[in-house]
N, C-alpha and C positions, 0 to 999 in steps of 0.2 A: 525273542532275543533275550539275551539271559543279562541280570542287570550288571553294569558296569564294578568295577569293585574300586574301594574307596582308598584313598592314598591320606596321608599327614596333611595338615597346610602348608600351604609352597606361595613362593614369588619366582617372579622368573625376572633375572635384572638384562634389563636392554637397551640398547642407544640407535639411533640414526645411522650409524657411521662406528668404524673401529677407531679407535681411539680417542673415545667421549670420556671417558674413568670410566667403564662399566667393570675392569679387573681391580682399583683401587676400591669403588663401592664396596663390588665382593666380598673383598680378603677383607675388607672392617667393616663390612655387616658380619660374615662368618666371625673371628674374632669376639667382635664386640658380644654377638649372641653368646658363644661359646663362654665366654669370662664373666657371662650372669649368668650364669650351670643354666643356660636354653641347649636344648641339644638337638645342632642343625647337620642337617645332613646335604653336601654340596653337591652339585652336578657340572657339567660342563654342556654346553651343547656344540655338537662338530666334531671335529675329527682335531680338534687342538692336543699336542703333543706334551707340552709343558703347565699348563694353568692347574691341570689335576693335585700335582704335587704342590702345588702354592693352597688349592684348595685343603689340603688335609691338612696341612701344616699350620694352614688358620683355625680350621675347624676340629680336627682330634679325631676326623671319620675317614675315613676313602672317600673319594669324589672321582666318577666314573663321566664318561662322554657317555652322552646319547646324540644318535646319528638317522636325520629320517631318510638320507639317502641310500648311508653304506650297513644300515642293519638293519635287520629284520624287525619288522613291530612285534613280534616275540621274544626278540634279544632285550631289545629296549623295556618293557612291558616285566620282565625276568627282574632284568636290574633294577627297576622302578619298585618293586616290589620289595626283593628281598633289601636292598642298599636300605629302604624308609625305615624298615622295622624297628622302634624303639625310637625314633625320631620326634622331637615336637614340633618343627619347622623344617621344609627345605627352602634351601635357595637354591637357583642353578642361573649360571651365568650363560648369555647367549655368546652369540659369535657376529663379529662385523655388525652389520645390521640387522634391526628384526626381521624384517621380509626378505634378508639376503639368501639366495640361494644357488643353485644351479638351474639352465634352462631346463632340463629334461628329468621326469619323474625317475629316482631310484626306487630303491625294495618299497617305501609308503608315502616317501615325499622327495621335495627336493633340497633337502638338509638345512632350511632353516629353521633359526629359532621358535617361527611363530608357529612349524610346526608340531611343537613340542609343546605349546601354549595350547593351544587346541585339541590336541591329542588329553592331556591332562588336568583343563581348565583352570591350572593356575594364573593368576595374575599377573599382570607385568608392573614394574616399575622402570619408567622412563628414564634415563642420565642423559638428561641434557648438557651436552658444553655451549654454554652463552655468552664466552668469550665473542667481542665483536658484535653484541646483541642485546636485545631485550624483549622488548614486546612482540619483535617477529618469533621467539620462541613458542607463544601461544599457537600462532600458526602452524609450528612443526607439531606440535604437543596433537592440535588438533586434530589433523590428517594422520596418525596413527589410529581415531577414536575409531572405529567401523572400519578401517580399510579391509580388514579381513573377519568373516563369520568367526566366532568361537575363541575369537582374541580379546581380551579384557585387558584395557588398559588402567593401573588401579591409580596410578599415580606416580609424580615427577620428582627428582632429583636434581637440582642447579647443581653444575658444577662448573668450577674456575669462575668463580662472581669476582668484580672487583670492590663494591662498596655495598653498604648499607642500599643506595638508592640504586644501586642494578641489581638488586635482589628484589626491594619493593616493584620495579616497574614489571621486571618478569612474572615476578609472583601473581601478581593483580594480574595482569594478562591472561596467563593461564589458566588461574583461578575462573577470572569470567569465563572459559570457554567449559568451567564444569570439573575440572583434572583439581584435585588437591595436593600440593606441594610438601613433600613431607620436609624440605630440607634444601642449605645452600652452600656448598663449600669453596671455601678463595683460592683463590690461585696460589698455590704451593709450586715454586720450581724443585722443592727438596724433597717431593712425592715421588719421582721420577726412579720406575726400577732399571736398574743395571740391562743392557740387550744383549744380543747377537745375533745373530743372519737369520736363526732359524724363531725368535721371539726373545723373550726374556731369558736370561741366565738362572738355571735351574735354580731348584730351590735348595737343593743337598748345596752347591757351591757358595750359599751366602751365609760366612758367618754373622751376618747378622739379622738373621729372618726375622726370628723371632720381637727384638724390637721396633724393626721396621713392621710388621704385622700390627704390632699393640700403640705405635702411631698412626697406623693406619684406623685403628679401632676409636684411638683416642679422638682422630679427628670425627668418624662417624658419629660419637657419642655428643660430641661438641657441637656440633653442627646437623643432625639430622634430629629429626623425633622417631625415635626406635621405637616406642610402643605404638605410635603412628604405621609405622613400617611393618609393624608385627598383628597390627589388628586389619588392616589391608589383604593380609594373606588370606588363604580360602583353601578351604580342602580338596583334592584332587580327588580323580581317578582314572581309571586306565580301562578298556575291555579287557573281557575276561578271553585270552589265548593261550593255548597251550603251549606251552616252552618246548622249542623244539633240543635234542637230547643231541649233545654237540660230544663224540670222543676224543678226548685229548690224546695228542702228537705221542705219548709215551706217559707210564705209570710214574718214571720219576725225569723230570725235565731239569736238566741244567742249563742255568739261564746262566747268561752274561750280565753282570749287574755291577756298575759303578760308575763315578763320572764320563768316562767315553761311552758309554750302552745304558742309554736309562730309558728309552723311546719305547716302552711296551703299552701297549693299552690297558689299563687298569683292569677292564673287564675279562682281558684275553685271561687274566690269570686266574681272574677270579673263578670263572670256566674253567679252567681246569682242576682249580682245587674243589669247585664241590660239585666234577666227575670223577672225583675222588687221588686225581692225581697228587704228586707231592712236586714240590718246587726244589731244588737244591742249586743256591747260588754261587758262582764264582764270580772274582774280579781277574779279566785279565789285565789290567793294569798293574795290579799287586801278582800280574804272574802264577795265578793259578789257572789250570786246568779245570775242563770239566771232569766232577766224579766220574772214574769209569763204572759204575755199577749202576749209572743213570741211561736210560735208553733210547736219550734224543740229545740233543745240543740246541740249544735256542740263542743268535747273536742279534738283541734288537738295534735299534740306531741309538744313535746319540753324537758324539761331538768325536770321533778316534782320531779326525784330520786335527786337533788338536794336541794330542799325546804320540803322533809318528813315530819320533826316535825312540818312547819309551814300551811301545807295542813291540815294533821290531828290535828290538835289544831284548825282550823277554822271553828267554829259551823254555821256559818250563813250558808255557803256556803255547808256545808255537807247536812244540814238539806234541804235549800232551793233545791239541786239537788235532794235529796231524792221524796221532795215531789214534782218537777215538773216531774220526769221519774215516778209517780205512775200513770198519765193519758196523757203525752206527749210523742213527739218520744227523746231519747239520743241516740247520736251517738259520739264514742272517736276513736280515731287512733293514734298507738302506745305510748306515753306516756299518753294519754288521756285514752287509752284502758283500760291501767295498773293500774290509777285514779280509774276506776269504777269499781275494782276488790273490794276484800276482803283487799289484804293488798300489801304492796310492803317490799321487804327487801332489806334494805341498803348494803354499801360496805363491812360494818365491821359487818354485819348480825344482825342487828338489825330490828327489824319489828315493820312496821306504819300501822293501821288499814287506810284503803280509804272508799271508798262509800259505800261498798258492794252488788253493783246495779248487778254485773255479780260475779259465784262463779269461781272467777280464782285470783292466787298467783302468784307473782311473787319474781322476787331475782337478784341482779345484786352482792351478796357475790360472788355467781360465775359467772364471766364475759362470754358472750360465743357470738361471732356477730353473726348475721343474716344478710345479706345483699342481694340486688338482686328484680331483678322484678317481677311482682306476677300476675296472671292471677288469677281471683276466679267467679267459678257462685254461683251468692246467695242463699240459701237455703228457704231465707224466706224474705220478702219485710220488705226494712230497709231507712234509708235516703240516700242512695246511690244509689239503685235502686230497679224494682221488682224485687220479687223471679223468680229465674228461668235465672235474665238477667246475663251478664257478663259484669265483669270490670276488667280495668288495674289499676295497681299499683306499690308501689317500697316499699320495706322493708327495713331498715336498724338499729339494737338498739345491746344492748351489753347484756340487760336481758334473763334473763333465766326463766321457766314455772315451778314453784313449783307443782300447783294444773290448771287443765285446765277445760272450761266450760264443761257440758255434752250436752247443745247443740251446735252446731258449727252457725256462720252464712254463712260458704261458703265453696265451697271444693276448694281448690286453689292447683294451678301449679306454677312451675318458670318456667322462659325463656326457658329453654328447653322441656318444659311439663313434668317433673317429679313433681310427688307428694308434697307438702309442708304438714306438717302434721298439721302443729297451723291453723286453720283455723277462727280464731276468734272468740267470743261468741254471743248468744241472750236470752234474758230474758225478756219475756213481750215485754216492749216499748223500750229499750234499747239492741243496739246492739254498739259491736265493734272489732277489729282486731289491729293485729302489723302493717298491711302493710298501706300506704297512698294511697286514692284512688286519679288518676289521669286523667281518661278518662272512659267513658262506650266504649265498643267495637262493 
């Protein structure tokens, strides 16, 4: 067996439960490292849509998902590699819980956190919320220590304390069960980031990221011991696998890029550009077209049931999509999907004509989620892959299906392999689906 190959020192920040602070730790440890010239490099774990961009914007790097469900341990193992390079630290933030997963094994696990831990032998750092608590903390802190081979628990994080003496009781607590505290931060109701249906409100849309970030850093510095936090960490590594050699959808892809369409996987692109394709952006918000001398169209998701009236009021960009999906490939995913339909209807049911590139309707008057991972084999070669292959994916939107295409472009499963019945449309040169693709299988 040929020896593992070594990665930077890494933490992996985790909690109990989604929403302990393990996003506020992040974004001010990232920060706070970053503003002493440490140079960290972020991660995500899961198939999260938004925290990527909150990660780079703390930190000054790209921060990419890694998924042990929906990619391949040579997608992940790729990005583990090249993203490190020149790094002194990573962090990577998990997702929901550390052991949270799906029942049934994907491509190398079942997309938790702790698989990531293990895979990489980084550390974890525990965020405890000890609101309502104390000394039973040590108990939770405990039942992390062993629960899983190859998970190293290095150390705890209080957060939301209310005093002096419910930090001393938790501390001591935990403390005896062996776990060292690096830190305890109070309860802030003014931490609290901006939301929406699909998580936090992007990062492009907050004029004031930037010093919400460096309060977020201020409180880390205040309240944690970061050289504590920094000497904790441990050097990874990964097996040595060969990267498997993915062709990109087209040489030059025009993406959709602006507050309605930000939903792309960091890695998707980064895939493409060193198989050497080139990226060429449009907003169609601002009513551009895609370049025609580009020889794909790419519309990911993002928020368009928000901007309705000013999609379909913008002729350049209707027309121009029109006529480059009459003899090029279009490909949308989920709010992108919904773009290329006939029409979409708003909250208070009002209906905006879209592209009409796919006959499918949509409606968010009635709210209904979908969420969850998505297995699909193609039905017909698209920019994702050929007919016949299979990919991974993750769905998640609030819309509901008025009118649905009559052809599909895939038949798709969830994580359990039960049936998904939306399985996306194709028409001519243009296809698309609700779900985000994340890896071929």
């Amino acid at each position: 067996m040929p020896e593992p190959h070594s990665l930077p020192r890494g933490l992996i920040i985790a909690a109990p439960r989604s929403g302990a602070g393990k996003t506020t730790v992040t974004l001010g440890l990232l920060r706070a490292f970053s503003r002493n010239e440490v140079t960290v490099q972020p991660f995500k774990c899961g198939p999260d849509y938004i925290d990527p961009a909150f990660h780079a914007a703390a930190a000054g790097r790209p921060s990419f998902n890694l998924d042990s469900w929906a990619m391949q341990q040579s997608t992940v193992v790729e990005l583990l590699e090249r993203a490190t390079a020149g790094a002194d630290i990573v962090v990577a933030e998990a997702l929901m819980g550390l052991f949270d997963g799906v029942a049934t094994q994907g491509t190398w696990g079942t997309g938790a956190s702790a698989d990531l831990a293990a895979l990489t032998g980084w550390p974890v750092i525990l965020v405890l919320d000890v609101s309502g608590q104390s000394q039973t903390a040590a108990a939770v802190a405990r039942g992390f220590r062993g629960f899983r081979d190859g998970v190293n628990i290095a150390g705890v994080i209080l957060n939301r304390v209310g005093s002096d003496r419910h930090i001393r009781l938790a501390t001591m607590a935990i403390e005896q069960q062996g776990l060292p505290v690096f830190g305890a931060i109070p309860r802030r109701a003014d931490l609290a980031m901006p939301e929406r249906h699909l998580g936090l409100v992007q990062a492009g849309e907050m004029a004031d990221l930037d010093n919400r970030l460096n309060t977020f850093a201020d409180l880390i510095e205040g309240h944690v011991d970061l050289f504590r936090v920094m000497g904790s960490a441990a050097p990874g590594r990964h097996p040595i696998i060969e990267p498997a050699r993915r062709r990109p959808p087209g040489q030059r892809i025009a993406l959709a890029e602006d507050a309605a369409f930000s939903f792309v996987y960091p890695h998707i692109a980064e895939q493409w550009r060193s198989a050497g394709a080139e990226i060429v952006p449009f907003s169609p918000l601002n009513d551009e077209a895609p370049d025609a001398s580009c020889d794909v169209a790419w519309l990911p998701g993002g928020y368009p049931e928000l901007h309705l009236e000013r999609l379909a009021g913008n002729a350049h960009f209707l027309t121009g999509m029109r006529d480059f999906a009459a003899t090029k490939p279009v490909h949308g995913e989920c709010g992108g999907y919904m773009v290329l339909g006939d029409s979409i209807e708003d909250a208070n049911g009002k209906r905006f004509p879209m592209l009409g590139l796919l006959e499918l309707s949509t409606s968010f008057a009635k709210r209904r989620m979908q969420l969850g991972y998505r297995r699909a084999t193609l039905l017909t070669e698209c920019p994702i892959g050929a007919k016949g292959s299979v990919v991974a994916g993750h769905e998640f939107h609030y819309a509901t299906i008025v009118k649905a295409p009559s052809r599909k472009l895939a038949s798709v499963t969830d994580a359990d392999g039960n049936a998904v019945l939306e399985g996306g449309g194709v028409n001519g040169h243009v296809s698309g689906s609700f779900f985000h693709f994340v890896d071929a299988t």
